[in-house]
N, C-alpha and C positions, 0 to 999 in steps of 0.2 A: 799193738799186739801183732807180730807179724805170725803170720799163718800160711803154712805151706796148702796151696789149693789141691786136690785129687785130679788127674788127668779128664776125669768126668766132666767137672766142673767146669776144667780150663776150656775142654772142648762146646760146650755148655752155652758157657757166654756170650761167645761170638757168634754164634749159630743164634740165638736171642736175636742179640744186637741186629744180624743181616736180618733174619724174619722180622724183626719189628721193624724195618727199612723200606723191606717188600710191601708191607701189606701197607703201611703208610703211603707207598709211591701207588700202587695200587690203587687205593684208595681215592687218592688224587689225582686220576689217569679217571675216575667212573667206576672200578668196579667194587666196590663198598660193601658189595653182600656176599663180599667173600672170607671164610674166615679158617684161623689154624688148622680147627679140625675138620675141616672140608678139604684143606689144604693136604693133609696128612694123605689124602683116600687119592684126591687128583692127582697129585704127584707120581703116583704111582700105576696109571694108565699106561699102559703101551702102547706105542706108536698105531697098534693096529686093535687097538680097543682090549679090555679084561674083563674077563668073569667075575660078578660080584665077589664071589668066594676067595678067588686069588685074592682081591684088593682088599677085603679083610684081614687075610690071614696077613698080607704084607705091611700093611698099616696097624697090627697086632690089635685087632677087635672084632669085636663080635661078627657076624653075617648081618644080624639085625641093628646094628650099628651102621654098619657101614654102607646097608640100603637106608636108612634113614638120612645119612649125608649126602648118599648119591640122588634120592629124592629131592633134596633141596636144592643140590645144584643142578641139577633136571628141570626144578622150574625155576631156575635164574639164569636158564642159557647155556651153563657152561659144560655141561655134557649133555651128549643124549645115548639112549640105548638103541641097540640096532639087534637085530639076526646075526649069531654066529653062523658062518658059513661052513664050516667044520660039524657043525651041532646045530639042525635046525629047531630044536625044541628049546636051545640057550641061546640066552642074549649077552651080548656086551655094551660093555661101560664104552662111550668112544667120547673123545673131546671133540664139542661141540665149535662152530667159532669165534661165538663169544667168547670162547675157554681160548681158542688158538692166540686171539688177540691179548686175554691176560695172560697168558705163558711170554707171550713177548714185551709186553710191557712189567713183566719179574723180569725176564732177563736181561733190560736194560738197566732195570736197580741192581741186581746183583754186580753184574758189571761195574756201576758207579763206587760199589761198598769192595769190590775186588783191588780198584784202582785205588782208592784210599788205602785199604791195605797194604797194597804194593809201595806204596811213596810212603808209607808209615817202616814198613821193614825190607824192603829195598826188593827190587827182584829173585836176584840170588836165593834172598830166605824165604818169600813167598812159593816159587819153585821147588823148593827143598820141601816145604810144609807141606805144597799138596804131591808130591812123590811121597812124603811118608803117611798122610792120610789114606792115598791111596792104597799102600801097601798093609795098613793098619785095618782098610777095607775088605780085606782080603778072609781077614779071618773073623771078623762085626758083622759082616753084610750075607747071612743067607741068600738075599735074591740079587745078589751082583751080577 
């Protein structure tokens, strides 16, 4: 039966494929009690730490969701909460460096699963795909 996929899908798969990569290389780097949707809230710290609320609303869930994730990864090291300095009565979310170490040990698997890609569909069209993801980003991505 051949079936044309929806661009959803196509986009879908791959993004699978690399997170199931990550958390596998991850995994086997030591940090094993890390998972998607823990992944979903971290990913989305800022350089200089976020208000629970923001990382909700950007990880599209609840407040109380998403202190429940940052709970867990608070006592597995890989964030911790500090004093906004801006707002002494808020706190933020800051990567901890448990967390700095597994940010760097994703970015070497993604890396590895980039360069497969590349030797799979040559430079040229890897370049072209994230110039159009990018630009596709443009009008998907509220917090770009």
């Amino acid at each position: 039966m051949d079936e044309t996929l929806n661009l959803g899908v196509l986009l879908f798969v791959p993004y699978r494929a690399m997170e199931s990569r990550v958390f596998a290389g991850l995994a086997a780097a030591g940090f094993d009690d890390f998972t998607p949707a823990q992944a979903r809230v971290f990913q989305r710290i800022a350089p200089g730490g976020s208000r629970l609320t923001d990382l909700a609303d950007q990880a599209g869930t609840s407040k109380q969701a998403a202190g429940f994730l940052v709970d867990q990864l608070e006592r597995s090291g890989y964030v911790e909460r500090v004093a906004d300095p801006s707002d002494g009565r808020a706190r933020l979310v800051r990567i901890a460096p448990r967390g700095e170490r597994a940010v760097a040990a994703s970015r070497e698997m993604v890396a590895e699963v980039e360069a497969e890609w590349t030797a799979h569909l040559g430079p040229a069209r890897i370049q072209q795909l994230g110039a159009i993801l990018t630009e596709l980003r443009e009008v998907t991505d509220p917090w770009r």
